[in-house]
N, C-alpha and C positions, 0 to 999 in steps of 0.2 A: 211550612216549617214544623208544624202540629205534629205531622205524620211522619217524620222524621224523630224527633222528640220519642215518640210514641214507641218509635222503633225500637231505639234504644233505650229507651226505660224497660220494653218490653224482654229486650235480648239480657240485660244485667237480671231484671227480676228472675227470669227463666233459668240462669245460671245459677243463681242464689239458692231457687227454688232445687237443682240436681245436685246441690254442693248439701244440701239439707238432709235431703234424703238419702235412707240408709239403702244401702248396695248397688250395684250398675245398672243406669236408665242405657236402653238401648233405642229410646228415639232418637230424631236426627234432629239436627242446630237449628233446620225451620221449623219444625213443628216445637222444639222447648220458647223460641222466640214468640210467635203465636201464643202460645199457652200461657208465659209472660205478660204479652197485650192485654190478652182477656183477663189475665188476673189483676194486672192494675187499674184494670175499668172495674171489673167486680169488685175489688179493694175500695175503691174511690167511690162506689155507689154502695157499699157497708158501713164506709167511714161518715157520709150524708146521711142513712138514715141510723146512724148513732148519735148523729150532730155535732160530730168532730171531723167536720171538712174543713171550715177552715180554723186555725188556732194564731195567734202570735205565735214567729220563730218557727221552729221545725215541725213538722205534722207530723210525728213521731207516732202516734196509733193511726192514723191514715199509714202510711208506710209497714208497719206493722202487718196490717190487714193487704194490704197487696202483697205481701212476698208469703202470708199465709194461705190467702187465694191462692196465689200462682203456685206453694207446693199441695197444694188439695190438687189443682186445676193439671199441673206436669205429673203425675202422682196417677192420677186417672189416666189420663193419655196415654202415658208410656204402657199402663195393662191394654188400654187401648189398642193402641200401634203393636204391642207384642202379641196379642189376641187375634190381631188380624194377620200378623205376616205369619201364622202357624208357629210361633215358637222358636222361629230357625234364630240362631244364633247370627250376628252380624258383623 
């Protein structure tokens, strides 16, 4: 159920993170999902060593730092993924 969780925290982050950022990602829904995952785990391991993992109530700078990560993390990707498909338009 973890991985599931995971998924979906992963796929909202990701959207968050193309809803953020200024002009059109031309990556595709798996890889912003991914990019999402990894930023809520590198979010969650920023938020540990600032020592605000866990708080009473909402972890509002934990969450902060994930959906920061993940537009750093979909941000790089998508030059990524565009770098590599040659530019072509999709």
């Amino acid at each position: 159920m973890g991985w599931l969780w995971a998924i979906i925290v992963g796929f909202v982050l990701g959207l968050l993170a193309k809803a953020i950022l200024p002009g059109k990602q031309h990556s595709p829904l798996w890889l912003v999902t991914v990019l999402g995952i990894i930023g809520g785990i590198v979010g969650n391991a920023l938020a540990r060593g600032f020592g605000i993992e866990a708080t009473p109530g909402i972890d509002w700078g934990r969450h902060a730092l994930q959906v920061a990560a993940a537009v750093v993390l979909v941000g790089l990707g998508d030059m990524l993924y565009m770098g590599s498909r040659g530019r072509q338009r999709t």
